[in-house]
N, C-alpha and C positions, 0 to 999 in steps of 0.2 A: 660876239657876233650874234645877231639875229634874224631868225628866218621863218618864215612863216609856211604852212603846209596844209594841204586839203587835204579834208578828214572826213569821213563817212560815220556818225555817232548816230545813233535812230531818238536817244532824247536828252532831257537837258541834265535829268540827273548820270546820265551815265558819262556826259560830257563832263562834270562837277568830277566824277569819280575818275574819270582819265585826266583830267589835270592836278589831280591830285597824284594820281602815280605818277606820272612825266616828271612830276618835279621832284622824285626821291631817287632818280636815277642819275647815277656818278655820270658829271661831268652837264649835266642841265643844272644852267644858273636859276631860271625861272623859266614858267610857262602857262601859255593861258589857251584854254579849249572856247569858241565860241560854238554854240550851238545853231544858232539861227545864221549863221553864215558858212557853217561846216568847215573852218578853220581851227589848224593851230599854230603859234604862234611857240618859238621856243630859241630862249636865250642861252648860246651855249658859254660854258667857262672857258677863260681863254686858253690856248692852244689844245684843244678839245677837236677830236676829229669828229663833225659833223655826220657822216655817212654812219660811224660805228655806234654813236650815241644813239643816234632814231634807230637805230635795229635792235638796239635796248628797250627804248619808248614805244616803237610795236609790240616789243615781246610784254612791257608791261601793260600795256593800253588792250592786248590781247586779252588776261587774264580778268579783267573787266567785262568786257563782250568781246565774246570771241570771234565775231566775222567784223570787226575794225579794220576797217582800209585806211591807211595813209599813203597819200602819194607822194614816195621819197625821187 
């Protein structure tokens, strides 16, 4: 499953560095940060609960910059 999420990143290398964490988090297949359209985009593994995964992917996308909004 894939879904995609508005994201609040202020530029493109910290976008580079939150789709790098997004994707070392158990149960993200892949994922990709767009900068210039304030999107992410994030393919989960199958039977993979959606909700509990991105409150992983905030807590990593956090440790990056720390006022990251994602609207789950």
């Amino acid at each position: 499953m894939k879904k995609t999420y508005k994201i609040e990143v202020d530029c493109a290398n910290c976008a580079n560095k939150m789709e790098a964490a997004t994707k070392t988090v158990a149960g993200v297949k892949d994922a990709s940060v767009n900068f210039m359209t304030q999107k992410m985009t994030v393919e989960f593994e199958d039977g993979q609960n959606d909700s509990a995964v991105m409150k992983a992917v905030l807590k990593a996308c956090k440790k990056v910059e720390d006022d990251c909004e994602i609207e789950l």
